[in-house]
Wavefront OBJ file of the C-alpha trace (Angstrom):
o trace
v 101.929 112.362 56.545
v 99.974 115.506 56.400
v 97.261 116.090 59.398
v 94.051 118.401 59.838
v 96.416 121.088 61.803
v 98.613 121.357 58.646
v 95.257 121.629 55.705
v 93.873 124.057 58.243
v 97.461 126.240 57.900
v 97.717 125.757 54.289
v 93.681 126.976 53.739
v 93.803 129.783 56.014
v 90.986 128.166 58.565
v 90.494 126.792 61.699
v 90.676 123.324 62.890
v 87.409 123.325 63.195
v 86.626 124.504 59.827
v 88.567 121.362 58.248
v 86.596 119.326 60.758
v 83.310 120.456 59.382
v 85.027 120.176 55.549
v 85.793 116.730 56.559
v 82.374 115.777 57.973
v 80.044 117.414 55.467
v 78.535 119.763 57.823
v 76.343 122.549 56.162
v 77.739 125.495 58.124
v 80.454 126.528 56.262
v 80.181 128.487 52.873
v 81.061 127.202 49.418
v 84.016 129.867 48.916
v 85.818 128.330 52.308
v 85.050 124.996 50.933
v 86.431 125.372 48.072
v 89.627 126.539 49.843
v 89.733 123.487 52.400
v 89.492 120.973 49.392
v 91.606 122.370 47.583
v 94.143 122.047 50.480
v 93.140 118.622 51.168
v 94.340 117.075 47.277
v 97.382 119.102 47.572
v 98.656 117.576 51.043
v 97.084 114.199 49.954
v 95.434 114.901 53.625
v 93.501 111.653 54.902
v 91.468 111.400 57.598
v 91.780 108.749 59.977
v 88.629 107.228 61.434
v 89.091 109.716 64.587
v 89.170 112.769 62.291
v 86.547 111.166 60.195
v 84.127 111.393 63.367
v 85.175 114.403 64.477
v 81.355 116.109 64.840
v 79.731 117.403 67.625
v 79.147 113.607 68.003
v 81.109 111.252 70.872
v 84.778 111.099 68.858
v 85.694 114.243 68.257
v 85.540 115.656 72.031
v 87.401 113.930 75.114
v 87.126 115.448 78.533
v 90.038 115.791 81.075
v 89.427 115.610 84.358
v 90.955 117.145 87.164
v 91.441 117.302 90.551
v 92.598 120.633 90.574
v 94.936 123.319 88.254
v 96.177 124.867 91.496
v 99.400 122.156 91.710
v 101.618 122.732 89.352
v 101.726 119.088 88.036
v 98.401 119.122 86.941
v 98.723 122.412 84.816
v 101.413 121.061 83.162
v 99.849 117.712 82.670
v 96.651 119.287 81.008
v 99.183 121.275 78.450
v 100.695 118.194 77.609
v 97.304 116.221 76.986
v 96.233 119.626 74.968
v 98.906 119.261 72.863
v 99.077 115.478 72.080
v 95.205 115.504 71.214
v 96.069 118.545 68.518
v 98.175 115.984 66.575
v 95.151 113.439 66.656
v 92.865 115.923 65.536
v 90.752 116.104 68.900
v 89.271 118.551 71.155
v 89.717 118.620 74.912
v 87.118 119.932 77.251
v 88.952 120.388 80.622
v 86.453 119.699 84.325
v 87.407 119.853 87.831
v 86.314 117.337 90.658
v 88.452 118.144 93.584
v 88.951 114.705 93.772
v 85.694 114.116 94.895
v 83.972 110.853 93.690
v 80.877 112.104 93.457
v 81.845 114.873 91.214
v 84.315 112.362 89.521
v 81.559 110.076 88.835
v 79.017 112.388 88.069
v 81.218 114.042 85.410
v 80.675 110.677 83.806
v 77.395 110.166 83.894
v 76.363 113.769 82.854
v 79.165 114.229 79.644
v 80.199 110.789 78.749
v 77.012 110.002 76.525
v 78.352 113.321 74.746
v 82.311 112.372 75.196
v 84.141 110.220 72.630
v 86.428 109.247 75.308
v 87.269 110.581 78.995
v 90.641 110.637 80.539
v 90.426 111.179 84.110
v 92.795 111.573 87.560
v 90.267 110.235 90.099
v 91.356 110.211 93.624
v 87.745 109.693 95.622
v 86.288 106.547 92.822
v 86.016 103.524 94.370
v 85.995 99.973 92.335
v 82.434 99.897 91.409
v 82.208 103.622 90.559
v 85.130 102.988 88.347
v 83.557 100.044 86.667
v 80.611 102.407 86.224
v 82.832 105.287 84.704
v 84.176 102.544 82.364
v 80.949 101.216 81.208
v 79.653 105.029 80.360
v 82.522 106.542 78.446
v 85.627 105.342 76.861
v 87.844 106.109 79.871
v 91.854 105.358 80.605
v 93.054 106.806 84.177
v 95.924 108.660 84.832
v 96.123 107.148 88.167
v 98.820 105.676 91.112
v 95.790 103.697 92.665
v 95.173 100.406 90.769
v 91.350 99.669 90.006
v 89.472 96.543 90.112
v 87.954 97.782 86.768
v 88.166 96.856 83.528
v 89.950 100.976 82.817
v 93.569 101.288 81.235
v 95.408 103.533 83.782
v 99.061 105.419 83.076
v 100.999 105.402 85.950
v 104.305 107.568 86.989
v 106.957 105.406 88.730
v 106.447 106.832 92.057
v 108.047 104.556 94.003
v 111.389 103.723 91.899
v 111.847 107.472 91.580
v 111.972 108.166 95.583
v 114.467 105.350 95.421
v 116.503 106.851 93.476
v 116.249 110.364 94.761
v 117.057 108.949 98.470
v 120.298 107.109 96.567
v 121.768 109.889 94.946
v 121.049 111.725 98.493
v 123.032 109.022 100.387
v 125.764 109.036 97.165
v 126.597 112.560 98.719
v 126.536 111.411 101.923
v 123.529 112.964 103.337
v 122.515 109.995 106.303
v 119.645 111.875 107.790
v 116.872 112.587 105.119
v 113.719 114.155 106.321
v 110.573 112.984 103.938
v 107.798 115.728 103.064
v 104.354 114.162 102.479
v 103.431 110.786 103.589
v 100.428 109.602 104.672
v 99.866 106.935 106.567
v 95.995 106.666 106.706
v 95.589 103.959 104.292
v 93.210 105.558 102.078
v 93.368 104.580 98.673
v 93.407 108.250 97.110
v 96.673 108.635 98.488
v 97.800 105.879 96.463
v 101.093 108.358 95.437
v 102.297 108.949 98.682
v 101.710 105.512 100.053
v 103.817 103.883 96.972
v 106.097 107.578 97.831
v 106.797 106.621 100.868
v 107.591 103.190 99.999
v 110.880 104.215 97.849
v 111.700 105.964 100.866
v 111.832 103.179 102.328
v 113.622 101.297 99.933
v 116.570 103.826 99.360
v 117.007 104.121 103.334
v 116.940 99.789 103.114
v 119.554 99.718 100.369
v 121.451 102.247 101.861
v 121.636 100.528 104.986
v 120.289 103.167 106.929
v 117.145 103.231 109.431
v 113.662 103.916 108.848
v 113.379 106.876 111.623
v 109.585 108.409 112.160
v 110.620 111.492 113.747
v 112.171 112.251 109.995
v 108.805 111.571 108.639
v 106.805 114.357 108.300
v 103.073 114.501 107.062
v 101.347 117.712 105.275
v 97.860 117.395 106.831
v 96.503 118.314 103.361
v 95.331 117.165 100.189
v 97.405 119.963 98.582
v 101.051 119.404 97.705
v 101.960 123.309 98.380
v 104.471 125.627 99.249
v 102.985 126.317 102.053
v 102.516 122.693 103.668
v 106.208 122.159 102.472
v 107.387 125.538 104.401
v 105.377 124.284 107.594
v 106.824 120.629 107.545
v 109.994 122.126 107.464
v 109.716 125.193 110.455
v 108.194 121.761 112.714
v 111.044 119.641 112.194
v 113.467 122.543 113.170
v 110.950 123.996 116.084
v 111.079 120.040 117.538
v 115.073 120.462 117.321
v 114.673 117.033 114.715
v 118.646 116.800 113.570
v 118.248 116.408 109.534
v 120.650 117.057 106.780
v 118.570 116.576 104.002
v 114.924 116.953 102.636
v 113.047 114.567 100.423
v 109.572 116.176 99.503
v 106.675 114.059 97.459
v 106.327 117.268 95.074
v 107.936 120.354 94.004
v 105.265 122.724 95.077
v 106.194 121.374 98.885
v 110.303 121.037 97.828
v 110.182 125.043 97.044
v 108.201 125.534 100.369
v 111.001 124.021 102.356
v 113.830 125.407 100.296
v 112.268 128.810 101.898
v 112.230 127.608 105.143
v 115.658 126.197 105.242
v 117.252 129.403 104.039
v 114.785 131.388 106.692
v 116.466 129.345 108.929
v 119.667 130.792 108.400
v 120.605 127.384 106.928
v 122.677 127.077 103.405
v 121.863 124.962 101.270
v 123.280 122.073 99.905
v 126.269 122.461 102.558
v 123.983 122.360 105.537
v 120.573 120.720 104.293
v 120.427 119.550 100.888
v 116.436 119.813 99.117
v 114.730 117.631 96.644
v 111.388 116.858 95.235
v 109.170 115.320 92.688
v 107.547 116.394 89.608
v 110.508 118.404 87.933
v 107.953 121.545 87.119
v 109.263 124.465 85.265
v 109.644 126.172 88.736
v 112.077 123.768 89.577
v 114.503 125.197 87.248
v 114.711 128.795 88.526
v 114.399 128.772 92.608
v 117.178 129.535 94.408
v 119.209 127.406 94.323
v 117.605 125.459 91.424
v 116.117 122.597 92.518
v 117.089 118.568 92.475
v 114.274 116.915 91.415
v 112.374 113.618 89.512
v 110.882 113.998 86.221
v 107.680 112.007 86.342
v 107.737 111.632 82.743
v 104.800 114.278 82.001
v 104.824 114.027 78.288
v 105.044 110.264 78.176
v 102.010 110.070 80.380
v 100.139 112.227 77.919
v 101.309 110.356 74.837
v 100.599 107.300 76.212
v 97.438 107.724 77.631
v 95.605 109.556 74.283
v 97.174 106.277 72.561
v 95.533 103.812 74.746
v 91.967 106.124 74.556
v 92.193 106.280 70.876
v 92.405 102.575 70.707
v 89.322 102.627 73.411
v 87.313 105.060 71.014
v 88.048 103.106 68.049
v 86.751 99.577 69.313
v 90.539 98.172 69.208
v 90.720 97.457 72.757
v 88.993 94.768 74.401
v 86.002 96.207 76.630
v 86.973 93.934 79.603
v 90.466 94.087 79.973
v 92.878 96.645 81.499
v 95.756 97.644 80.349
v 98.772 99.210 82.426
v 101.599 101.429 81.353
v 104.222 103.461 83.779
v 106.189 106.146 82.331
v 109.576 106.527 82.558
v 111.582 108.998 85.310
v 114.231 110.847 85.298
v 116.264 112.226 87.649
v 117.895 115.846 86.834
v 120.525 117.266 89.549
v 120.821 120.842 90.153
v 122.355 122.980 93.034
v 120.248 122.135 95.931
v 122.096 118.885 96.021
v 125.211 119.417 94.222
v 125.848 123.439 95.074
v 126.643 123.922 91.543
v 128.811 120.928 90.689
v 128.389 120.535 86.999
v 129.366 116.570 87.309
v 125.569 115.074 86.874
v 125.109 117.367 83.973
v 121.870 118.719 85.775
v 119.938 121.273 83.907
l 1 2 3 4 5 6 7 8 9 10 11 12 13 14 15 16 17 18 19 20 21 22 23 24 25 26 27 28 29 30 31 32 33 34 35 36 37 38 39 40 41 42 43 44 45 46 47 48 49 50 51 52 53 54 55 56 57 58 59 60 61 62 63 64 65 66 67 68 69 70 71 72 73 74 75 76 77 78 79 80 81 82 83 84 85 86 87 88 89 90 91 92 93 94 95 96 97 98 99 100 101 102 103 104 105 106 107 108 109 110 111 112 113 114 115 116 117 118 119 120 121 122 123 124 125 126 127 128 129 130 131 132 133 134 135 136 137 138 139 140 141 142 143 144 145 146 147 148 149 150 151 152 153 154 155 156 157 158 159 160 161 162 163 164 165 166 167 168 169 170 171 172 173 174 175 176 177 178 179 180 181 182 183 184 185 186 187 188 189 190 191 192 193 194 195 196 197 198 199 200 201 202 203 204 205 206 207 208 209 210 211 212 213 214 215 216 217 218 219 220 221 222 223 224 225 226 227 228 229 230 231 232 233 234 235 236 237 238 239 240 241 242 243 244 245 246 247 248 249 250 251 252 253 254 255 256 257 258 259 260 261 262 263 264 265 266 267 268 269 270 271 272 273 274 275 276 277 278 279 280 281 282 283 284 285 286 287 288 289 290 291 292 293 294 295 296 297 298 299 300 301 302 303 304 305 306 307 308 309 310 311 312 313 314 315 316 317 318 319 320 321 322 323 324 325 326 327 328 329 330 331 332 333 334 335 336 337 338 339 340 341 342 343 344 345 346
């Protein structure tokens, strides 16, 4: 079936130019018109009732928001959203909140009347602000936390992918795995390393092996970095903690420690094997190439324009939530294996 994208190739225009074909908008002359309907018969192009609305009006445009572009995840997660709205014919308008409800909820209240739909990361909304974020804007949450909220959320299987990381640690018979981001506050915007920490737990339980604090180390920060990952690593080692393995809650911290461990004069896998979380394009090309759970970043995005669509369209029901978790993956490269080609990592 033929889509805006492929009239706008075969007329020589922009999306946008379609869009305004589509729409009857004024503001395009009668030459390009001409040209865009002519494209239209010949593809048998049909716009869907998305494309159909897609004016200046509430359809067309859905904002992302953001806690920040600074970790990688996020980056990549906003490429992936770009790209899935492109096949639906929408436009993306991209906002930061640094997690901050106010900002989060504000965002809301400011753009949704002008929004067609909002798909957000909140970290700082509570239940009620939620609710409130619902009521304003089609919204679906790409979220760990759950919310007492009638919202659809996408979540990534945090904790059955630690579980899984810590088995195929223990399958190589690492015993003493250090753990890179947790949080034990309680606060419900670190809903990802609470459930994080959790599969920890679970592959030490399953393992048979005990749940030691000393190996649990936490960042101190909001950000999932290099540095904080580099620093969790020099404290175990300046505390003379014995550990032969490190778990981290995201790559950005996993490539921090891989530096530290080697600055140790440590090698890696045979002395301290390295893993992390997010499988980011980094991951692929540090030294040694880094072990590491694939959160299922494209899935996420799929899923979660699917879901708004149905919100924009009036298919869902207003006061229900729906929940979806992507699918992991776990890919095996040389910080665990040193090379070994017998998990077919990439």
């Amino acid at each position: 079936m033929s889509t805006m994208h492929d009239v706008a190739q075969r007329a020589g225009v922009s999306l946008k130019t379609v869009s305004r074909v589509v729409n009857e908008e004024p503001s395009v002359s009668e030459r390009t018109r001409q040209r865009v309907t002519a494209a239209i018969a010949e593809l048998d192009f049909r716009p869907n009732a998305v494309a159909r609305n897609l004016r200046t009006g509430r359809t067309g445009l859905v904002g992302l928001a953001l806690p920040r572009l600074t970790q990688p995840y996020y980056s990549t997660l906003a490429e992936a959203i770009m790209r899935e709205a492109e096949r639906h014919e929408l436009t993306v308008l991209i906002e930061l909140t640094d997690g901050d409800a106010e900002a989060e909820l504000e965002l809301a209240r400011e753009h949704g009347p002008h929004l067609g739909g909002l798909l957000m990361c909140p970290l700082g909304l509570s239940d009620a602000q939620a609710r409130t974020v619902a009521q304003t804007v089609p919204t679906v949450f790409m979220a760990e936390r759950a919310y007492d909220a009638p919202v659809d959320r996408v979540a990534m299987a945090n904790q059955e992918g630690l579980r899984a990381l810590v088995g195929h640690m223990v399958s190589l018979g690492y015993t003493r795995i250090a753990v890179l981001g947790a949080d034990h506050s309680g606060r419900p915007d670190q809903a990802a390393a609470h459930l994080r920490l959790a599969g920890y737990r679970d592959g030490l339980r399953e393992a048979g092996l005990p749940y030691l604090p000393e190996l649990v180390h936490e960042v101190g920060t909001a950000d999932w970095n290099r540095e904080a990952g580099a620093a969790g690593v020099r404290l175990l080692i300046e505390r003379g903690i014995r550990f032969d393995a490190v778990v981290a809650f995201a790559d950005s911290m996993a490539l921090g420690a891989l530096h530290a461990v080697q600055e140790a004069g440590l090698r890696i896998p045979a002395e301290v094997a390295v893993a992390g979380f997010d499988n980011i394009d980094d991951a692929r090309y540090s030294y040694p190439a880094l072990t590491s759970i694939g959160p299922g970043t494209a899935q996420i995005a799929r899923e979660a324009l699917t879901l708004l669509i149905d919100r924009m369209n009036g298919t869902a029901t207003a006061d229900t939530s729906r929940l979806i978790v992507a699918d992991f993956d776990l890919t095996v490269r040389e910080s665990t294996l040193g090379g070994m080609s017998a998990w077919g990592g990439a």
